[in-house]
BASE-480179 format. One record per residue: residue in three letters; z, y, x of N, C-alpha, C in turn. Coordinates in pm, whole numbers, plus 50000, padded with zeros to 5 digits. Atoms other than C-alpha are relative to their C-alpha. Example, Ala and Ser with C-alpha at 12.3 -4.5 7.8 and 13.67 -1.06 7.14 Angstrom:
<recs>
REC  lolum    n.Z    n.Y    n.X   ca.Z   ca.Y   ca.X    c.Z    c.Y    c.X
REC    ALA  50000  49881  50089  50780  49550  51230  50000  50120  50090
REC    SER  49994  49881  49918  50714  49894  51367  50073  50109  49923
</recs>
This chain:
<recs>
REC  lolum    n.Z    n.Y    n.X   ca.Z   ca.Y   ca.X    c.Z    c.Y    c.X
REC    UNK  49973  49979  50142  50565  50921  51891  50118  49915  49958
REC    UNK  49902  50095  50047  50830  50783  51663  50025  50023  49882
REC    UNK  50079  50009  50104  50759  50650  51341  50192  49896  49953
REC    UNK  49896  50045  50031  51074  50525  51099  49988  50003  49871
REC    UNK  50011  49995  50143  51119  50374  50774  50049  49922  49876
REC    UNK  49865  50062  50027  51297  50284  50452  49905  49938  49888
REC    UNK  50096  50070  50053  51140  50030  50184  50101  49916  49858
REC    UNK  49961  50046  50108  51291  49988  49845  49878  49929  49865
REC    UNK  50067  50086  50063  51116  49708  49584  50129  49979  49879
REC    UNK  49906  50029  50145  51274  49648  49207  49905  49964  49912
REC    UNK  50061  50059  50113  51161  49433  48927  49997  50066  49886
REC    UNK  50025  49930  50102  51168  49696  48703  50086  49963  49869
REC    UNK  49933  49999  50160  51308  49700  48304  49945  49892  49890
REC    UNK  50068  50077  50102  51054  49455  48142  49952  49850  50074
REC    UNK  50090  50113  49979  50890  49199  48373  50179  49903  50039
REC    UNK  49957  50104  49962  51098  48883  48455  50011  49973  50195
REC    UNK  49964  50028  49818  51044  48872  48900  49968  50091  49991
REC    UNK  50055  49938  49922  50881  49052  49109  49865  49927  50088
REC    UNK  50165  49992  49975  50510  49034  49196  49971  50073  50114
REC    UNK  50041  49937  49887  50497  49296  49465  50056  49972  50106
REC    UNK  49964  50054  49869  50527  49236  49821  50003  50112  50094
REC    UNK  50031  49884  49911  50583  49476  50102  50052  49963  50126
REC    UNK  49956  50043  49904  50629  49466  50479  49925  50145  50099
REC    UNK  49978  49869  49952  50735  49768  50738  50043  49984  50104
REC    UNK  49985  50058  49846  50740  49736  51110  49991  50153  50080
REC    UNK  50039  49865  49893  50841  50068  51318  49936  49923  50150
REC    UNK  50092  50040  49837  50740  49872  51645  49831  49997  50016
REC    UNK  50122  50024  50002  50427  49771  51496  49908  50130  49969
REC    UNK  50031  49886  50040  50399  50111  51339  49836  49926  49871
REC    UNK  50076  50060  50086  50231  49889  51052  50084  50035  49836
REC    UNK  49885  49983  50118  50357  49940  50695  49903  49942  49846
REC    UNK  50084  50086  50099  50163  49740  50354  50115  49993  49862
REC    UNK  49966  50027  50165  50236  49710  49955  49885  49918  49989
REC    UNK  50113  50003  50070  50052  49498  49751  50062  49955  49863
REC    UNK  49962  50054  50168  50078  49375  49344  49893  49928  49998
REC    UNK  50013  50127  49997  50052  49083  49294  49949  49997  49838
REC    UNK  50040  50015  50122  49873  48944  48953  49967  49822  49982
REC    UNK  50021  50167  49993  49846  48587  48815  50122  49949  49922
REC    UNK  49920  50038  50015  50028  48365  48615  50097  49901  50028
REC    UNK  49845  50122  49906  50363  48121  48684  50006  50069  50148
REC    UNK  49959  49974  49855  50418  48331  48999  49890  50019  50087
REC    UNK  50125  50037  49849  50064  48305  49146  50018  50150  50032
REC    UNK  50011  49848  49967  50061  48692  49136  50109  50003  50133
REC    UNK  49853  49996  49855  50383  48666  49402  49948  49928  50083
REC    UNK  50092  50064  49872  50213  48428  49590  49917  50073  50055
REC    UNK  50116  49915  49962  49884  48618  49629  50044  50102  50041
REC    UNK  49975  49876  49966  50070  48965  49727  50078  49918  50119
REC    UNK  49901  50049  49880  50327  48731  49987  49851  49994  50119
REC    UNK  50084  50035  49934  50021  48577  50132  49924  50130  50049
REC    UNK  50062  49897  49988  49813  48938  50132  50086  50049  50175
REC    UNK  49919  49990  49911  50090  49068  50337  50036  49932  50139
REC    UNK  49970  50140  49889  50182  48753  50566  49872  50043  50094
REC    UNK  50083  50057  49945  49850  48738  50668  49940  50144  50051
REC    UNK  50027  49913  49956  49743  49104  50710  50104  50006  50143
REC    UNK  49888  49954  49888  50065  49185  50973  49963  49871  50101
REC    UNK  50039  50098  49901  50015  48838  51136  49865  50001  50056
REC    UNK  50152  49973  49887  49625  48906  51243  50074  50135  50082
REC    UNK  49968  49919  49897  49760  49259  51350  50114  49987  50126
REC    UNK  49915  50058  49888  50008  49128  51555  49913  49947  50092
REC    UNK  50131  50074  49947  49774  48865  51671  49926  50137  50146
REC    UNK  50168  49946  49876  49478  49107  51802  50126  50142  50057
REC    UNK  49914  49871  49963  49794  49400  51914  50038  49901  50154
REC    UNK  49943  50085  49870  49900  49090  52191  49888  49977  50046
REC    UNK  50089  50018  49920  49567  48990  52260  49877  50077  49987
REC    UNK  50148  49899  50005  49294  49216  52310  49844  49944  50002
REC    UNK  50131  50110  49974  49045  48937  52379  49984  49904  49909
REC    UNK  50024  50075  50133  49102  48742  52071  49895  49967  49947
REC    UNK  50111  50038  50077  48781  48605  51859  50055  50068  49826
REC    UNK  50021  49976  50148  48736  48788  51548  49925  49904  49891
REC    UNK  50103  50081  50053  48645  48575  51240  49894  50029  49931
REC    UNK  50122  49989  50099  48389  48764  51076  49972  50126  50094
REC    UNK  50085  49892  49882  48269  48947  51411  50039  50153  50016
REC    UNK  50002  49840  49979  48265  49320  51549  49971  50063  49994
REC    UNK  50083  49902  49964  48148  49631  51465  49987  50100  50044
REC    UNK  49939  49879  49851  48088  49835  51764  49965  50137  49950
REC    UNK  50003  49865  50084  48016  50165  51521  50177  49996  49949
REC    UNK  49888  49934  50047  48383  50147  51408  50094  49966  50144
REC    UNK  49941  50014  49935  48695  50166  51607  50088  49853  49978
REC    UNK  49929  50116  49989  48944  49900  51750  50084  50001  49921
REC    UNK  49945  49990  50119  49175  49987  51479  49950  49985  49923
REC    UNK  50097  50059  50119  48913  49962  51196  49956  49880  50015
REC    UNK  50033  50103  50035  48797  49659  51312  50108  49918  49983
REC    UNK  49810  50002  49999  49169  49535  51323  50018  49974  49862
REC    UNK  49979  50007  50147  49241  49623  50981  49921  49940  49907
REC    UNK  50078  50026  50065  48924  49569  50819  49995  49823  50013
REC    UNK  50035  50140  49960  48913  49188  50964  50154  49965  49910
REC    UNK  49883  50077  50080  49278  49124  50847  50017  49973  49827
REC    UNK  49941  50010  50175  49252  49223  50453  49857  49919  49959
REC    UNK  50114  50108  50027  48896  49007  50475  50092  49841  50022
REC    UNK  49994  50128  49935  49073  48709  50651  50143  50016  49871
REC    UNK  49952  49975  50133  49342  48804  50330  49951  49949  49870
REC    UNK  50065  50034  50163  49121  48798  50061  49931  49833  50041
REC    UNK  50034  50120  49984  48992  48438  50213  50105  49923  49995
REC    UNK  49880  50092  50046  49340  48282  50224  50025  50000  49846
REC    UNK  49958  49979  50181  49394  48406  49858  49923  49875  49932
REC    UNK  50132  50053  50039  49048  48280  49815  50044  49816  49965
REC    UNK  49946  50162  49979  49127  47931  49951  50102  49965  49909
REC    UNK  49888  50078  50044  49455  47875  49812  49984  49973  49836
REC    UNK  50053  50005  50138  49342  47940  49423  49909  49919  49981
REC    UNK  50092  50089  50072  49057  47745  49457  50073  49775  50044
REC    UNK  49887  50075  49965  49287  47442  49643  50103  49935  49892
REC    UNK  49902  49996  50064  49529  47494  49378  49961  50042  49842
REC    UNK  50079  49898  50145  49436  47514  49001  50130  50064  49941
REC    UNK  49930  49877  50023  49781  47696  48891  49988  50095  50021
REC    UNK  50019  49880  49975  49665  47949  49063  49887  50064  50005
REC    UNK  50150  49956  50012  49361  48011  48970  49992  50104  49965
REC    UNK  50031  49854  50053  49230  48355  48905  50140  50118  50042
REC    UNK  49921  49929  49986  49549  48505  49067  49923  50096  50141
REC    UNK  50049  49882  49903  49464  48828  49325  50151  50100  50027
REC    UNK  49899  49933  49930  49654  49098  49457  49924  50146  50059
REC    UNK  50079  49831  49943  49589  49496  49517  50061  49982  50155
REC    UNK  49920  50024  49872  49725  49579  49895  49971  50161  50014
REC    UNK  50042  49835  49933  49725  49964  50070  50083  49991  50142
REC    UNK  49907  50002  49889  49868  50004  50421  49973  50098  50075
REC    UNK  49983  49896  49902  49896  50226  50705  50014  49987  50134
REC    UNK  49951  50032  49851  49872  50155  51091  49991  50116  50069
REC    UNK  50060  49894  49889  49919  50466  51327  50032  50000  50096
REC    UNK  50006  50019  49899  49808  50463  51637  49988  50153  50053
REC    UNK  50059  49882  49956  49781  50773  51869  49971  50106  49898
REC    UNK  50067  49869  50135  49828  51078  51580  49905  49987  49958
REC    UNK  50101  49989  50107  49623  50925  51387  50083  49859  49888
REC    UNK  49960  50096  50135  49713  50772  51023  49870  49875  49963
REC    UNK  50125  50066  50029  49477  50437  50944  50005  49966  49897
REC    UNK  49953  50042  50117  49491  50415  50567  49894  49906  49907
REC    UNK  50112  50105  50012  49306  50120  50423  50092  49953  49845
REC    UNK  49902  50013  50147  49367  49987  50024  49854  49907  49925
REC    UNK  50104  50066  50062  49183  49751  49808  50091  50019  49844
REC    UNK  49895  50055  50127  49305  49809  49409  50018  50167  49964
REC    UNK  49923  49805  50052  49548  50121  49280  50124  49971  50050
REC    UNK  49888  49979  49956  49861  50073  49487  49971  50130  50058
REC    UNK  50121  49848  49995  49811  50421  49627  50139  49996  50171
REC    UNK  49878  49948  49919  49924  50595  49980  50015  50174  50025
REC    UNK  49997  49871  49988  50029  50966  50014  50054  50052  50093
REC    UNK  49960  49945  49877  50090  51210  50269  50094  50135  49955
REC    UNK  49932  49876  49982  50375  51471  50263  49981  50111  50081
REC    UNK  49995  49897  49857  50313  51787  50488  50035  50114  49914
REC    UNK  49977  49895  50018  50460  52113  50480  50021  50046  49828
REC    UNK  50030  49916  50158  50579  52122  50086  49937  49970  49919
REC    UNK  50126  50014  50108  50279  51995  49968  50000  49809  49983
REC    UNK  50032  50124  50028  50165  51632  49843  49851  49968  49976
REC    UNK  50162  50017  49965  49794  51486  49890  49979  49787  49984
REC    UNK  49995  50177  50004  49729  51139  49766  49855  49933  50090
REC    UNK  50078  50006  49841  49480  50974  50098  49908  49876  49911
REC    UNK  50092  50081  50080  49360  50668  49838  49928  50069  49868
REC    UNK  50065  50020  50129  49120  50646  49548  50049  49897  49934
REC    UNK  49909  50106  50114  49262  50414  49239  49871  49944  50034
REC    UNK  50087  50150  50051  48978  50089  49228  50061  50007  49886
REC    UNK  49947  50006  50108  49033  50128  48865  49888  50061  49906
REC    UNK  50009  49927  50106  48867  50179  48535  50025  50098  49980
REC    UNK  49955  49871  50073  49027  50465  48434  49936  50101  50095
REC    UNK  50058  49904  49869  48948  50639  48826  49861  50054  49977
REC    UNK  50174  50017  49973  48542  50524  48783  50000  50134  49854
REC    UNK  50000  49901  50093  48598  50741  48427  50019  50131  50019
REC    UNK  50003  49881  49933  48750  51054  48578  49943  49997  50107
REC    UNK  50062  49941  49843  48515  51078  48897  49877  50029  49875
REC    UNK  50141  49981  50108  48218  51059  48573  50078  50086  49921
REC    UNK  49972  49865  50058  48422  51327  48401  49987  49959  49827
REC    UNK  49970  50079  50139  48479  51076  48100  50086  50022  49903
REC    UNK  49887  49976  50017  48812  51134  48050  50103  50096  50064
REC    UNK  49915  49886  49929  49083  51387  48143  50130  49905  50018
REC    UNK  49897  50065  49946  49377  51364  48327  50087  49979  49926
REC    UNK  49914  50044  50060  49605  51305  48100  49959  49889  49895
REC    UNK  50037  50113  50077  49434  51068  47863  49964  49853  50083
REC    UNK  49998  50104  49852  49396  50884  48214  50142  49925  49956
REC    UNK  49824  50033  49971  49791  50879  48205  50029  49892  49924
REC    UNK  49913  50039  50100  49805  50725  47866  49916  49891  49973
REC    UNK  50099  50073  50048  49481  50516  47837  50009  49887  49980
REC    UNK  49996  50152  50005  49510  50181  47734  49955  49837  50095
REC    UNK  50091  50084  49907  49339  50009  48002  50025  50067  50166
REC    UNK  49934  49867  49867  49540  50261  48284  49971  49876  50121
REC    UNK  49948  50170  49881  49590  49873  48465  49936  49949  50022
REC    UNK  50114  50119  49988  49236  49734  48481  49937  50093  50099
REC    UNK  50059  49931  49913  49121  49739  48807  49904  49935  50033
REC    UNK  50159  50045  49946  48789  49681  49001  49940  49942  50117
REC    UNK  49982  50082  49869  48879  49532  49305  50159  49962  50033
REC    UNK  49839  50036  49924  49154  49350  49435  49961  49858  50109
REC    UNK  50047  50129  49917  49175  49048  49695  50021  49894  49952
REC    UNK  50017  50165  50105  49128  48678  49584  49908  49970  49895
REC    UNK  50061  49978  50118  48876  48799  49322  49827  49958  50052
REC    UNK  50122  49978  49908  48557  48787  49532  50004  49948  50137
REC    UNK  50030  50110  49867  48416  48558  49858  50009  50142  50063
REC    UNK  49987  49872  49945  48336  48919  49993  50051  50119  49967
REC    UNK  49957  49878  50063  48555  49228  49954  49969  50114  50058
REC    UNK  50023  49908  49947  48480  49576  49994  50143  50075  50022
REC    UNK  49878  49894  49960  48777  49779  50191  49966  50149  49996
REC    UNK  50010  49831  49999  48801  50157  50155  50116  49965  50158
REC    UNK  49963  50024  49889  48953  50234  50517  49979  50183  50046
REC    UNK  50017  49876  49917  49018  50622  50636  50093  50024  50140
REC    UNK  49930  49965  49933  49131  50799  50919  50029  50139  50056
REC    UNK  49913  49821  49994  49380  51123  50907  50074  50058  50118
REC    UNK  49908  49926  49904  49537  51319  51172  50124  49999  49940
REC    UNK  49895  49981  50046  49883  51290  51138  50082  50077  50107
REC    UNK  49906  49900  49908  50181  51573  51261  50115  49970  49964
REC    UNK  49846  50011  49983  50493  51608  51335  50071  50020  49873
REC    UNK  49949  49993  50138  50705  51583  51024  49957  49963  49910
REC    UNK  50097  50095  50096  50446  51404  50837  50095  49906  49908
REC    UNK  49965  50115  50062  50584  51153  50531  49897  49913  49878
REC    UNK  50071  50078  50104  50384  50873  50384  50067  49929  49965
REC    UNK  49905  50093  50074  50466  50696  50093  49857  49895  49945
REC    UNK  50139  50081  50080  50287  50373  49987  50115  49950  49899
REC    UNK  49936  50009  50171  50351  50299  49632  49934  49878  49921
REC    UNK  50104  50123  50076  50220  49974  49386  50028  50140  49892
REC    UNK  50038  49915  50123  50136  50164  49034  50158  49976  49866
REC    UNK  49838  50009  50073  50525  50039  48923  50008  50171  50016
REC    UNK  49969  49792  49945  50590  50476  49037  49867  50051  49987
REC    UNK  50097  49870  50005  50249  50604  49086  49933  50002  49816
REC    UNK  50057  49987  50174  50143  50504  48687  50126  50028  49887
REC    UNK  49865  49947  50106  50496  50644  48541  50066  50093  50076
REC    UNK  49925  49909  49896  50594  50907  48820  49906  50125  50010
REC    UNK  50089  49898  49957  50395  51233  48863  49986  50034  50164
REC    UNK  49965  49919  49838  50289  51363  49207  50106  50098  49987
REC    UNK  49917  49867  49955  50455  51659  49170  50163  49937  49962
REC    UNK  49859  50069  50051  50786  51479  49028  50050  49943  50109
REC    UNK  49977  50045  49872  50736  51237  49353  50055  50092  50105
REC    UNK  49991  49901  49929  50720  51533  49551  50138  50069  50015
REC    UNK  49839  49894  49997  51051  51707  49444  50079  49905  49988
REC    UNK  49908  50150  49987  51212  51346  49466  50028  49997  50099
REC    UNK  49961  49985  49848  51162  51359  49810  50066  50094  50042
REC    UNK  50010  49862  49899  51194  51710  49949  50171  50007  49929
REC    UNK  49854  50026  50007  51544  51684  49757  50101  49962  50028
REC    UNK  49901  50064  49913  51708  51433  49944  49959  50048  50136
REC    UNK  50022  49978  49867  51556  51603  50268  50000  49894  50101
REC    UNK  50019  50102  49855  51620  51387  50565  50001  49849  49920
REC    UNK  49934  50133  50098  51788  51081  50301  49900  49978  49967
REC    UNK  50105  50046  50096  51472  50941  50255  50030  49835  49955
REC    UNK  49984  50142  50058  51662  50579  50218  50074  50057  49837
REC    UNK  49970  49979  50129  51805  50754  49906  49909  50056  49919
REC    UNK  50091  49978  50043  51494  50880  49817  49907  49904  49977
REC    UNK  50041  50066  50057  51334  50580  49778  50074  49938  49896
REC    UNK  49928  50077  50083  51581  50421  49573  50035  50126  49869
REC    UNK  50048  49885  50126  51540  50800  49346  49908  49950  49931
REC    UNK  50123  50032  50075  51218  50712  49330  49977  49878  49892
REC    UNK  50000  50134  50064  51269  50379  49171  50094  50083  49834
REC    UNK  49892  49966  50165  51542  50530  48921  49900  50075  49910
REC    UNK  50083  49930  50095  51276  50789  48804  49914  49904  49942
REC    UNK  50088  50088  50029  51012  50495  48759  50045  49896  49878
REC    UNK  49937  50060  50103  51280  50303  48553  50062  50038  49878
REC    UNK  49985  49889  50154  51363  50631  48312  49952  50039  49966
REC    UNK  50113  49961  50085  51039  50665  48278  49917  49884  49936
REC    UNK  50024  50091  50076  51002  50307  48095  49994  49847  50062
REC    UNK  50011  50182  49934  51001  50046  48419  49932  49922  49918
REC    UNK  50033  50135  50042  50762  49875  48247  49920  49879  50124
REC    UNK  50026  50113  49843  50647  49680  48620  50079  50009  50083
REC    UNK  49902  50002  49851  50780  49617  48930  49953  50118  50073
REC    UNK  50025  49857  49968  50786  49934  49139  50058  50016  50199
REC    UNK  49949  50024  49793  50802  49918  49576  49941  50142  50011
REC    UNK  50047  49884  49987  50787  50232  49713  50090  49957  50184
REC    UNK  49962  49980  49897  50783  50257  50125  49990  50143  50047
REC    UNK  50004  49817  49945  50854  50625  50292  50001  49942  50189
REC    UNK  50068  49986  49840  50727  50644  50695  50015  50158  50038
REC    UNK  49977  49842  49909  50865  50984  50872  49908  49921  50149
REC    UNK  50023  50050  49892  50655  51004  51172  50075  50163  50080
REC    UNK  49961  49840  49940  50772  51279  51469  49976  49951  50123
REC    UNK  50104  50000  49890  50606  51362  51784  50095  49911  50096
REC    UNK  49889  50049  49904  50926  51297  52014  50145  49907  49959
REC    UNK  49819  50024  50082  51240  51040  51976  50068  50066  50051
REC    UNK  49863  49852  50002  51564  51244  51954  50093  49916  50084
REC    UNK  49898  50020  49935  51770  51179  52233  50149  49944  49932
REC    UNK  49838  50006  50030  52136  51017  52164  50077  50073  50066
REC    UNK  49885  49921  49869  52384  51261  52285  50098  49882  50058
REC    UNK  49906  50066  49892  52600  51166  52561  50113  49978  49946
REC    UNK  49861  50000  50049  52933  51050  52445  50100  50034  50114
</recs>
């Protein structure tokens, strides 16, 4: 396989830094967002650290296969699930630690969503509403659930989708890491094909961008998906930038393409 990818991040029109964190590894075929929350910066801390520390366990247990897990194995899931699932735990415990360590940073957390694929298969794992989506054939298919207020309302048929869009409380979510000693991960796993494009997104684009808007953002620049992320950002910022807004794109394809001969 051969997996490639382009990773634009912007502070948006209103906030002061940047809070979100992201990190994109074709070797590792690893790829992570998270948003960051907290004040004086802890929110940037808590999404650096999320990040840091997710890619560094997978690294970790990718070199050694014999490694000690710190919160054990479970031989019902796969070596990839336990993989992932151990890193955004051993995540939400650094967060954990460092806030309670540190009283500036108290009460700061961090959403996260990522993607490892191994063997045509997509591993999409997310704590929060950063969200990840799958391109195929034309179409667009979002692979997370929002952890969110507003989500728990439309799955109970509370609210409609568009009063979702606009709701006052669009940003209050129901999990994130640093918030809780124990976190619960959502964690799937998709077949992925040839021509496949995932995009992981913080809610800077997916809470001011439409799917279908995303959708014809992409498929417009065709192959240019490094100019298609940096679309995507412009739409996110003419549609009010009011956050920071990272958006990563991942082409995967079965075979690499030969360099012609010169």
């Amino acid at each position: 396989m051969a997996v490639k990818s382009w990773v634009t991040s912007d502070v948006g029109l209103r906030r002061s830094h940047n809070e979100d964190s992201c990190f994109a590894s074709d070797s590792l075929a690893l790829y992570l967002v998270a948003d960051g929350m907290g004040g004086h910066a802890a929110g940037e801390i808590a999404s650096q650290a999320a990040v840091r520390t997710i890619h560094e366990f997978v690294q970790q247990a990718e070199a050694d296969r014999d490694m000690t897990f710190p919160f054990g194995v479970d031989r019902t899931l796969s070596d990839e699930a336990n993989i992932l699932l151990t890193a955004v735990r051993l995540a939400n415990q650094v967060i954990g630690r460092m806030a309670a360590q540190q009283p500036e940073l108290g009460g700061m957390g961090t959403t996260i969503a990522g993607v490892m694929i191994r063997n045509r298969e997509a591993h999409v794992f997310h704590v929060g509403d950063s969200r990840v989506y799958r391109l195929r054939k034309g179409r667009i298919e979002q692979l997370t659930a929002d952890h969110s207020w507003v989500n728990e309302q439309l799955q109970r048929h509370m609210i409609t989708e568009e009063e979702a869009r606009t709701h006052r409380w669009r940003n209050v979510i129901t999990r994130a890491l640093g918030n809780k000693a124990a976190i619960e991960v959502d964690l799937k796993t998709h077949p992925i094909e040839d021509g496949d494009i995932l995009l992981l997104c913080t809610d800077g684009l997916s809470g001011l961008v439409s799917d279908q808007v995303i959708l014809e953002t992409i498929l417009l620049q065709g192959p240019n998906l490094d100019q298609a992320c940096r679309d995507l950002v412009a739409q996110a910022n003419a549609a009010g930038g009011h956050d920071n807004i990272t958006v990563v794109l991942v082409q995967y394809s079965e075979d690499k393409q030969e360099e012609p001969a010169g």
